[in-house]
C-alpha positions in Angstrom: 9.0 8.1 16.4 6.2 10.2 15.0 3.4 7.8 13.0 3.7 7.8 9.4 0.3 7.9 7.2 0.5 7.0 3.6 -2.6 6.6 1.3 -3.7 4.7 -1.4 -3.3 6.7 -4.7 -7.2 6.9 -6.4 -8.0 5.1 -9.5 -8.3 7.0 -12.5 -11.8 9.0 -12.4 -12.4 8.3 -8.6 -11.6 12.0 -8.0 -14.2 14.2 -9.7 -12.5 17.8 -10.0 -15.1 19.4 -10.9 -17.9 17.3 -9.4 -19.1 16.6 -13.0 -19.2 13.5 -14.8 -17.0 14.3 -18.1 -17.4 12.2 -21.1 -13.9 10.5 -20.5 -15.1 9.7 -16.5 -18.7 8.3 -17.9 -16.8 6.0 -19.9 -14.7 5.2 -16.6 -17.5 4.7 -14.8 -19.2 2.5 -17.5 -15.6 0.4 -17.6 -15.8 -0.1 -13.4 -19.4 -1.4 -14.0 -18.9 -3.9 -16.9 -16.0 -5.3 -15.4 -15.8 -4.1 -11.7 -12.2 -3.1 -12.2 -10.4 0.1 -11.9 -10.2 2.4 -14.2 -7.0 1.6 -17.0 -5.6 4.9 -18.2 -3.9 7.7 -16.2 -5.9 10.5 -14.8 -3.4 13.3 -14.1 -6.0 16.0 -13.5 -7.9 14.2 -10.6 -4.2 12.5 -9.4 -2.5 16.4 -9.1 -5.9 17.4 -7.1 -5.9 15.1 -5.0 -2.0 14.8 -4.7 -2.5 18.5 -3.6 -5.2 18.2 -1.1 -3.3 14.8 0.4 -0.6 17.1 0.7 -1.9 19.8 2.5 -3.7 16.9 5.0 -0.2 16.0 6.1 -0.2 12.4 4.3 3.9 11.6 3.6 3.3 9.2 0.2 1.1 7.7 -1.9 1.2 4.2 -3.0 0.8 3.1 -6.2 -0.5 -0.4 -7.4 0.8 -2.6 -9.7 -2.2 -5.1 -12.0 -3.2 -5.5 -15.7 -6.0 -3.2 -14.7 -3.7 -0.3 -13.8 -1.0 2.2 -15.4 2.7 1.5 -15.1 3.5 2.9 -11.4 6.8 4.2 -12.3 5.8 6.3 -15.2 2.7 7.7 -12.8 5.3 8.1 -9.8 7.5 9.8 -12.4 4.9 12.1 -13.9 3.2 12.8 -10.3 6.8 14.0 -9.0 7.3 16.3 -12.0 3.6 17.8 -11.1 3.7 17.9 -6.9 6.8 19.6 -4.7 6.8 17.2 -1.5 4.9 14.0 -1.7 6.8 11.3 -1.9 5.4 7.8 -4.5 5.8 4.2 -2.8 5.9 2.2 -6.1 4.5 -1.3 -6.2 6.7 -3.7 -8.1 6.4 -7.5 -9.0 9.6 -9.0 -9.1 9.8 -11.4 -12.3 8.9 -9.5 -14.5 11.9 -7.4 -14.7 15.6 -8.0 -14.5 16.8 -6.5 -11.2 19.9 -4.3 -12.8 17.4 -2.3 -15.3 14.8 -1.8 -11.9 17.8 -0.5 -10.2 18.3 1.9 -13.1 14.8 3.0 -13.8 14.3 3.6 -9.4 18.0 5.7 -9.9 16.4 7.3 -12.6 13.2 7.9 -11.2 15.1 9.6 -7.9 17.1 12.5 -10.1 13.8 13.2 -11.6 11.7 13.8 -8.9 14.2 14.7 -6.0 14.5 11.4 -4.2 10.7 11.3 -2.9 10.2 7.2 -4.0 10.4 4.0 -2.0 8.9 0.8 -3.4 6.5 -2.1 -2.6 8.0 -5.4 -3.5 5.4 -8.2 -4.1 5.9 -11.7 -5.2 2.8 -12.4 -6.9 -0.8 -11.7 -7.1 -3.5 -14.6 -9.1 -1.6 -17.4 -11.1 -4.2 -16.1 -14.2 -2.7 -12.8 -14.0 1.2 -13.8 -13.2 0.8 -16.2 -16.3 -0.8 -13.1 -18.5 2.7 -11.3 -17.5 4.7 -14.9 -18.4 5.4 -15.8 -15.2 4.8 -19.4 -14.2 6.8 -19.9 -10.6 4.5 -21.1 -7.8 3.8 -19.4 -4.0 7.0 -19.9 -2.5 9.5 -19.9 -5.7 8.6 -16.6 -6.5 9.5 -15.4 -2.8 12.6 -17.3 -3.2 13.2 -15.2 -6.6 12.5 -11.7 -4.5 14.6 -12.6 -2.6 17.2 -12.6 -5.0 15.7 -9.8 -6.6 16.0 -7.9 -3.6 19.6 -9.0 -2.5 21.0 -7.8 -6.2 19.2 -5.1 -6.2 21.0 -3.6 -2.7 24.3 -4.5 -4.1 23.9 -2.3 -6.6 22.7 0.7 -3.9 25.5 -0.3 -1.9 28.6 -0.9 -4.5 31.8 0.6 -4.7 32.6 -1.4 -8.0 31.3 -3.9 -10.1 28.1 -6.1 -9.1 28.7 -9.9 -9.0 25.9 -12.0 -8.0 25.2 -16.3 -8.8 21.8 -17.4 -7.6 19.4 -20.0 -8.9 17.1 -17.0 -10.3 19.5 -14.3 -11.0 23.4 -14.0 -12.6 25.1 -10.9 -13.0 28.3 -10.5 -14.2 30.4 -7.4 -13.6 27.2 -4.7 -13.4 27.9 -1.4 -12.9 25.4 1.1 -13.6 26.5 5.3 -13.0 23.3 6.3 -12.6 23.0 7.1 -8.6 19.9 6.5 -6.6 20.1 10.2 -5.4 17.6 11.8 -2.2 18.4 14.1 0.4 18.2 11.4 3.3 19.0 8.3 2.2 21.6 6.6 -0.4 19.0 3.9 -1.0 15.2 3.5 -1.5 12.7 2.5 1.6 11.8 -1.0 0.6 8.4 -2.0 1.9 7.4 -6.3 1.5 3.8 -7.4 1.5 2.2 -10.3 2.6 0.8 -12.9 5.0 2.9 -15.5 4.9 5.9 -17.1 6.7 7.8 -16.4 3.3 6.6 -12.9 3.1 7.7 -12.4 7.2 10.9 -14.0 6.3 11.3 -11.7 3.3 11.0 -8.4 5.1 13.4 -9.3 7.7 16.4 -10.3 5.3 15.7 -8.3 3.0 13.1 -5.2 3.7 13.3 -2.2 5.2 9.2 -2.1 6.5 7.1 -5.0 6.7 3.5 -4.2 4.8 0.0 -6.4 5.7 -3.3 -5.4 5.9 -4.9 -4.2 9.5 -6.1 -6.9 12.0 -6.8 -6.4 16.2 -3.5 -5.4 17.9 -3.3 -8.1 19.7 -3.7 -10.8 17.1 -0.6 -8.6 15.5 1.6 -8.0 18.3 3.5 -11.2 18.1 4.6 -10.5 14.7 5.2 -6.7 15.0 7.3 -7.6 17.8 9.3 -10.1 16.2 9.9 -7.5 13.0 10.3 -4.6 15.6 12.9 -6.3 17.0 15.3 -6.6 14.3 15.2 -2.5 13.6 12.7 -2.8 10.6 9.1 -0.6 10.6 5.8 -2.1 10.4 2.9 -0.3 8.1 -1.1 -1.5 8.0 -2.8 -1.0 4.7 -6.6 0.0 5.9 -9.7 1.8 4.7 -10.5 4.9 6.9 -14.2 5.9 7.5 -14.5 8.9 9.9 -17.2 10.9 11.0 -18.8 12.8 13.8 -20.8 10.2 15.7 -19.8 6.7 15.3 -23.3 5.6 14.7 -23.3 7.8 11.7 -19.7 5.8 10.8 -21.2 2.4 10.9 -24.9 3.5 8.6 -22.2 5.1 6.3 -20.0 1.8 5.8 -23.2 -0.5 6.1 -24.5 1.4 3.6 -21.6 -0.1 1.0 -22.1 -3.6 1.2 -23.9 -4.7 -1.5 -27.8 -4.7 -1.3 -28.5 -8.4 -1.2 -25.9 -11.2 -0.2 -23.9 -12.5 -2.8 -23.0 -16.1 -3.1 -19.6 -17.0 -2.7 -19.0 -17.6 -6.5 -20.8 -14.3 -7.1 -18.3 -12.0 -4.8 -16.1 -10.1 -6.7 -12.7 -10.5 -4.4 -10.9 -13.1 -6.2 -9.3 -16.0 -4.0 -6.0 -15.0 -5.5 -4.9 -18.5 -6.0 -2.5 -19.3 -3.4 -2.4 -15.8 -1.6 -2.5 -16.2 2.2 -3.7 -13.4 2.0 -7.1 -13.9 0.1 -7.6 -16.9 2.0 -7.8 -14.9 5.2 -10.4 -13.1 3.5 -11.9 -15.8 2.6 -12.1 -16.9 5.9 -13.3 -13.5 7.1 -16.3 -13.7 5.1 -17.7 -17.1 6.7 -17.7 -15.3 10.4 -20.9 -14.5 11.7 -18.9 -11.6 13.7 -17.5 -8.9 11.5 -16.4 -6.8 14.0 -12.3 -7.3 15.1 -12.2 -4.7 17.5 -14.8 -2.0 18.4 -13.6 0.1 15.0 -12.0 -2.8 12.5 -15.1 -4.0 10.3 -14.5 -6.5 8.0 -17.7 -6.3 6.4 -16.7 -4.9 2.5 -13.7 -7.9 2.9 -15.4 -10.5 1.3 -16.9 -8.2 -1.8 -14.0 -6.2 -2.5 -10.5 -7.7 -0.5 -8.7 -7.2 2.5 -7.7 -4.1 1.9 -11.3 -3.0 2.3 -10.8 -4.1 5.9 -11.9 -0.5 7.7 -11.4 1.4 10.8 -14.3 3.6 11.4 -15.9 6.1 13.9 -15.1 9.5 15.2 -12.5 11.2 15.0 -11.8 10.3 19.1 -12.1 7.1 18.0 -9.6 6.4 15.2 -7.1 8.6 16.7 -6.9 6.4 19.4 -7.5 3.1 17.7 -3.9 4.4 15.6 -2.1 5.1 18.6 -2.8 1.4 20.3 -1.6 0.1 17.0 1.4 2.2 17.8 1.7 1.1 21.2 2.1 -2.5 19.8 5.2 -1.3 17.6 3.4 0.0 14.0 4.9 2.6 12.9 3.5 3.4 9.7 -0.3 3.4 7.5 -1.2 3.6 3.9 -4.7 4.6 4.1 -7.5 4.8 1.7 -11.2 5.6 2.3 -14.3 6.8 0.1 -14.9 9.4 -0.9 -11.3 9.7 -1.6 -10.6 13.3 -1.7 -13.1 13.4 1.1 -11.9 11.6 3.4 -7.7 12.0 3.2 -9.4 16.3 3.9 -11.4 14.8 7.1 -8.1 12.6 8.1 -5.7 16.0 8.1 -8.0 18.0 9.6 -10.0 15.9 12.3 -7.8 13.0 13.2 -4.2 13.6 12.0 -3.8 17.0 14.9 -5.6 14.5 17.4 -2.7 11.8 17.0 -0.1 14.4 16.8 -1.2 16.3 19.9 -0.9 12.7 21.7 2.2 12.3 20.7 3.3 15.3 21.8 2.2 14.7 25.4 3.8 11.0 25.5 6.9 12.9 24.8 7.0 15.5 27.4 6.3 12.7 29.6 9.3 11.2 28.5 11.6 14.3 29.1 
């Protein structure tokens, strides 16, 4: 199996067409600074760009996130599709906040529209501010009890003949049937990636995932766990920041160069602890290590200012080639990348590293024949 590279769909007015700040970007811009958040409204001119170029770099899907500070994925996914010809949308949902029949219909929906090319992120919860702010009030492992559920009813209704029954502790449906098909070329149901750190989160993707989602760490901290998922027929995909360029040295000024100019206290930082996200508190426990460095190309150093997701694998192109193929060697199969400049750096990935992992590839299988 060939790797599979993903990336991180860009906030509104992080991809500057025309290399000129217009009035609606300023205002962006000002929005990021006042309340270091992304930007809120939908930005379909710098999306299509860079939904063209990420295209042409050989990148499979784009994710889109779910938070208060973002656009509704679907409708993005839905007006993206209507705008690109190949790219596929891996839509971020938090189970809770809808019932599972109408998410099954608006994903069917969302598949005639724009030709099959969506799979989904399922995630159980972010902050406990923001779940209350969408009326949800279950705690940590509730809520991956209720995905569960969520999960389970939803693949009934990919996989009925007839009517949907279903009696859980979260979920009742009586008699569903919905005639709207989830309809792709490939596949009678969506791909159904699960995020997290935790046992529950594990647990999740194996009963009811079809890809197991975290963010990057050293292979062989991971192996235990990708094996374990690898085992049962499900993929495994890393979410990390990508920062390539010709001399390594010239990699590690770059990234160095985005930490913020004086320390921050801890109370100061602006990655939330998220509450009771495993997740967040590995971060957490990231920035109190005098060693940033995981491997030789995993730097942790933007963790503790911006999240885990900022965790980055950096250097040449030699160098991250080969630091995706160990991962691969351990069982991953899959990335969703992001990196900065955006539209920068997915250009640099197709055209410097992407032909370097392919043309490995390649050789391991001639080896093989």
């Amino acid at each position: 199996m060939n790797l599979r590279f993903h990336w991180m769909l860009p906030k509104g007015g992080e991809v500057d067409v025309d290399r000129l700040q217009t009035a609606q970007q300023a205002a962006v811009y000002r929005i990021q600074a006042k309340n270091n958040s992304p930007a809120p409204w939908p930005d379909m001119k710098g999306w299509v760009h860079f939904a063209q170029h990420a295209e042409e770099a050989g990148i499979e899907s784009v994710l889109i996130s779910f938070s208060r500070y973002e656009p509704d994925p679907i409708m993005v996914s839905c007006a993206l599709g209507r705008a690109t010809k190949k790219l596929r949308f891996i839509v971020a949902h938090r189970s809770g906040l809808m019932l599972p029949t109408t998410f099954v219909q608006q994903i069917n929906t969302l598949s005639a529209l724009i030709g099959g090319r969506v799979a989904f992120n399922i995630v159980a919860g972010s902050s406990i501010a923001e779940q209350r702010g969408f009326g949800d009030y279950l705690e940590h492992d509730d809520r991956y009890a209720r995905a569960e559920e969520f999960l389970a009813v939803c693949h009934s209704f990919w996989r009925a003949d007839g009517a949907v029954n279903f009696d859980g502790k979260y979920y009742r449906v009586e008699q569903g049937r919905l005639y709207t098909p989830f309809l792709a070329p490939d596949r009678t149901a969506p791909e159904v990636y699960v995020s997290g750190h935790s046992d529950r989160a594990e647990r999740l993707a194996r009963t009811q995932g079809s890809c197991w989602l975290r963010v990057a760490d050293a292979p062989d901290k991971l192996q235990p766990s990708v094996a374990r998922i690898r085992q049962l027929g499900l993929e495994v995909c890393l979410r990390v920041c990508v920062l390539c360029r010709s001399t390594r040295e010239e990699a590690v000024s770059v990234v160095e160069s985005l930490r913020p100019e004086r320390d921050l206290l801890r109370d100061e930082r602006s990655v939330p602890t998220k509450d009771d996200s495993q997740m967040y508190r590995e971060a957490w426990a990231v920035a109190d290590r005098p060693n940033l460095w995981l491997t030789r190309s995993l730097w942790t150093g933007l963790v503790p200012y911006h999240g885990p997701v900022w965790t980055t694998l950096l250097g040449t192109p030699v160098d991250v080639a080969h630091a995706f193929l160990e991962y691969k060697s351990i069982g991953v199969t899959q990335f969703i990348l992001s990196g900065w400049p955006e539209l920068d750096e997915v250009i640099a990935f197709g055209q410097e590293v992407l032909p370097l992992v392919r043309e490995a590839e390649r050789r391991q299988e001639r080896n093989f024949a």
